[in-house]
N, C-alpha and C positions, 0 to 999 in steps of 0.2 A: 791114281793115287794122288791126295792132295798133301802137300807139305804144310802146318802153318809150327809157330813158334812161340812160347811165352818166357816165364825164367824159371828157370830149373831149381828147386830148392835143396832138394832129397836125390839121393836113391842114385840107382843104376837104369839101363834097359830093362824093360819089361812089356807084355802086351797082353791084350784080354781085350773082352765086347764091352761096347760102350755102355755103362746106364744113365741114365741122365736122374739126375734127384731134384726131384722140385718138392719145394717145401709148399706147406697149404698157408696160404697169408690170409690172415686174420683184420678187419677194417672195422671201427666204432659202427655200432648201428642203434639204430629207435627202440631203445627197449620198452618193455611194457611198464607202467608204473611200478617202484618196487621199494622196498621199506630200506634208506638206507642203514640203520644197525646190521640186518640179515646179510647186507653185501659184506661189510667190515667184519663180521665173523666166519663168514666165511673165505674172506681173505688169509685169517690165521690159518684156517684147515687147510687151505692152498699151501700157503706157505710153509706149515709143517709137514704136508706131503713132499713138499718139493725138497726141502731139505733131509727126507729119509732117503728119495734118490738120488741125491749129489752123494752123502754119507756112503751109498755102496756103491758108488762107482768112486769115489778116491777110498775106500777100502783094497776097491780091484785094482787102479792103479799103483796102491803101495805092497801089494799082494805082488805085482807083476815086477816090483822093481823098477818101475819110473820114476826118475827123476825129479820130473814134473809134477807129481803129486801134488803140492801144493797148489798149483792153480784152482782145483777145487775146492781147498778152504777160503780161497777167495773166492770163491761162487757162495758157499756157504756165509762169509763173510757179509758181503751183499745183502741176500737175504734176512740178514739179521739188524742191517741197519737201522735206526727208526726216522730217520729222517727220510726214509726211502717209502716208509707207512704213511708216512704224514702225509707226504706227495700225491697216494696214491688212496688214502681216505678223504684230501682236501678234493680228489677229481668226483669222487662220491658224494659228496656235500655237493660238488658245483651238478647233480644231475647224471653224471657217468655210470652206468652200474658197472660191476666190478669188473668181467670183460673188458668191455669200453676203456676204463682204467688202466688194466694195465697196458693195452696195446698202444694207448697214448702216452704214459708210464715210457715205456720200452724206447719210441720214436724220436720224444725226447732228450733220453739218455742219451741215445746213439748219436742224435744230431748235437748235441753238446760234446761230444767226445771227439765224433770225424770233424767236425769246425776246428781243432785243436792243431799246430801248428809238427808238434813235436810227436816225431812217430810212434814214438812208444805210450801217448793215448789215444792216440787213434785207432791203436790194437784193441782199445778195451771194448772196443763198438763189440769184436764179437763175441767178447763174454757175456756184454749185455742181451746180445740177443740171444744166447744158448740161454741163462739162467730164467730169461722174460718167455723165452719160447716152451719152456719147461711151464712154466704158472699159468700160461695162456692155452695151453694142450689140457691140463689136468684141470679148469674153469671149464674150458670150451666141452670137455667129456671125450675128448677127439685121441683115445688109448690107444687106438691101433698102432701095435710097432707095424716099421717101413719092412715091406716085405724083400731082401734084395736078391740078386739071382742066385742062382746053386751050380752056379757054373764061374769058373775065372773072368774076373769083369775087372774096369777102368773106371773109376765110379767119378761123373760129371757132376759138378754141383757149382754155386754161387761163391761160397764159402766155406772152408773146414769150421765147423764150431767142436769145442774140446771136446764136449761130450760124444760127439758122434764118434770120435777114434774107441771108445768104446762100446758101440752099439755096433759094428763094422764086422762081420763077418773074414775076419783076420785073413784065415786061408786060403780062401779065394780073393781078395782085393790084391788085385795087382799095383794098381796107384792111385793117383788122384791129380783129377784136372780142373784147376778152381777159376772162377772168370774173375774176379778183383782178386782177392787175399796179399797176406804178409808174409815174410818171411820169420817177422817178429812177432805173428798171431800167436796166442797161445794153442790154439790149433794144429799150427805147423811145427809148432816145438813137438807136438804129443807124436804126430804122423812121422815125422824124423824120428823120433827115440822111439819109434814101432819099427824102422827103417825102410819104413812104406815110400816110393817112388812119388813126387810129387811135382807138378810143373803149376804156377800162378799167374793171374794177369792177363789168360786169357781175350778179354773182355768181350767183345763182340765176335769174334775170332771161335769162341766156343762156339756158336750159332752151326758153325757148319759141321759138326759131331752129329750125326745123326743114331737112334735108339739102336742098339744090337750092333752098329760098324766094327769091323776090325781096327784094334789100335794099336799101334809101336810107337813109344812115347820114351823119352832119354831124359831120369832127372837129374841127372846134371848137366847135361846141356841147355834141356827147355824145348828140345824137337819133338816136333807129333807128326807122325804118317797116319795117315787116316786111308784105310785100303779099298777099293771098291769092293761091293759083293759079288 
């Protein structure tokens, strides 16, 4: 049995098999010659898709009685910026097809946000990248929802992003073990007001979770037993 420890945000004792969630990272690449008006318009259709799936998941959240709800009219909010088009048509002008764009779009954001001194914008990195990871899935074509187990699990990930506490197989998710995160994420607000078990911080520390292990995890303490097979 190994011990390790990060900060405990949420929750009580709870255990289940590890899953590990890796997201699929998206990098600029050599596109083919392409007309930039067709990118720009198809930006809108991005964007108006994405904003039909924010609209039902803070539907669901004010459906469920969170609190939190509004976090996702700031997602939505975002999306409607035009200063945020401009940005992201001037990458198009400069040669970027729309892919390309937003992933460099997103990067930027992020890195202007975690530069930020004051913790409560350094939170916004991950709204930026749940609303950019949304635009970047439905460009890319890449719709597969994340299949997760059907069995009680610990779900290991990098970061809570909001949206995912809605995509979460509720009844089975035992907790959440995040390798950075905040306490002040809008993520970790969501996972607290679901009263889901959450421990942060991680960082390199998660490395040694391995897929399926047995976990006994304390979020209020911040303890992980990680059990032999």
């Amino acid at each position: 049995m190994i011990e390790i420890r990060g900060i405990g945000i949420s929750g009580k004792k709870t255990s289940g098999l590890a899953y590990l969630y890796k997201k699929q990272n998206t990098t600029y690449h050599n596109a083919l010659p392409f007309d930039s008006l067709t990118e720009k318009n198809r930006l809108e259709k991005v964007i108006g898709e994405a904003e039909t799936e924010i609209e039902c998941i803070l539907q669901a959240a004010k459906s469920g009685h969170n609190e939190a709800w509004n976090i996702f009219e700031t997602h939505k909010l975002l999306l409607e910026d035009k200063e945020l088009r401009i940005y992201i048509t001037n990458l198009i002008d400069q040669g970027y097809d729309l892919l390309s764009a937003l992933v460099r779009t997103k990067e930027d954001m992020e890195r202007h946000f975690l530069n930020m001194e004051a913790e409560i914008f350094r939170t916004k990195a991950s709204d930026i990248e749940d609303v950019f990871e949304r635009l970047i899935k439905l460009e890319s074509g890449n719709l597969e929802p994340v299949l997760y187990p059907e069995s009680p699990f610990v779900l290991i990930c990098d970061e809570i992003l909001p949206s995912m506490v809605y995509q979460l197989p509720l009844k089975l998710l035992k907790g959440i073990i995040v390798r950075f995160g905040s306490n002040c994420s809008h993520g970790a607000i969501l996972a607290r007001n679901q009263n889901i078990p959450v421990i942060i911080r991680l960082k390199n520390r998660i490395d040694l979770i391995k897929p399926q292990q047995k976990i006994l995890m304390n979020g209020e303490s911040g303890t992980i037993f990680l059990l032999d097979e």
